[in-house]
C-alpha positions in Angstrom: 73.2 74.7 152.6 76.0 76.4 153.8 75.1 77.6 157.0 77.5 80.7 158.9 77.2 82.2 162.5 79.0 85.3 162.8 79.1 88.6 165.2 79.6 91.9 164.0 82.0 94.1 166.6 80.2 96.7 168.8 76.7 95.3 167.8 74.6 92.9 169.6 73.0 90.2 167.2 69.5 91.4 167.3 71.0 95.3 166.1 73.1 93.3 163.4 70.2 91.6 162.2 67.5 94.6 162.2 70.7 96.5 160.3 70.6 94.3 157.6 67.1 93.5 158.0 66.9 97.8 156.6 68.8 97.0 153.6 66.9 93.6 152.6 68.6 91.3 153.4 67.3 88.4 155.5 69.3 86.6 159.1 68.5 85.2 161.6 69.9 86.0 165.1 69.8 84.1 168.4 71.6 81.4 170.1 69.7 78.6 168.1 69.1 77.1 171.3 73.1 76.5 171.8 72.7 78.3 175.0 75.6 76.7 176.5 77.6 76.5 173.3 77.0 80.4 173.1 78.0 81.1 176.5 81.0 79.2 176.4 82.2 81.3 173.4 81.1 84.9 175.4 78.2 85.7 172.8 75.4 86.0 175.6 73.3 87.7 173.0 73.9 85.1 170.4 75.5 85.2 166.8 74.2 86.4 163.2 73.1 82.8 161.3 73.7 82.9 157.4 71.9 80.1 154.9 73.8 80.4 151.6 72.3 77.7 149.2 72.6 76.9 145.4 70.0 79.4 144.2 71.5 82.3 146.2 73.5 83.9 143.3 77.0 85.6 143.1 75.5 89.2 143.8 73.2 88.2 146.4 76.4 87.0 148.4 78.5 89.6 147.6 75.9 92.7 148.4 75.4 90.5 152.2 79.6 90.3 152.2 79.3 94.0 151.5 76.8 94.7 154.3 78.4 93.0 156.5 81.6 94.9 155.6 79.7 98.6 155.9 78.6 97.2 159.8 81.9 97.0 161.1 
């Protein structure tokens, strides 16, 4: 599995999340228990996680791309 964190600009990770939570589309947020890792990059509320494996299919990753995208 191909496994992503990410923050969206102007958005904590919890808004991101419930965001795309609306639209269907399932993340998880937090600091994954990386509390230090996370505070040593500046993201005290965490990052956006992404799990893309085999039997996600093209359009499933391109409509999260695309949510992602309408976010920022």
């Amino acid at each position: 599995m191909a496994t992503f964190a990410v923050t969206v600009p102007g958005l904590t990770s919890e808004q991101a999340a419930t965001r795309l939570a609306a639209r269907g589309l399932s993340v998880w947020w937090g600091d994954y228990y990386a509390i230090e890792v996370m505070r040593r990059l500046g993201l005290p509320d965490g990052a956006l996680r992404l799990g893309i494996i085999h039997y996600n299919t093209a359009e499933e990753v391109d409509r999260l791309l695309a949510a992602l995208h309408d976010l920022v």
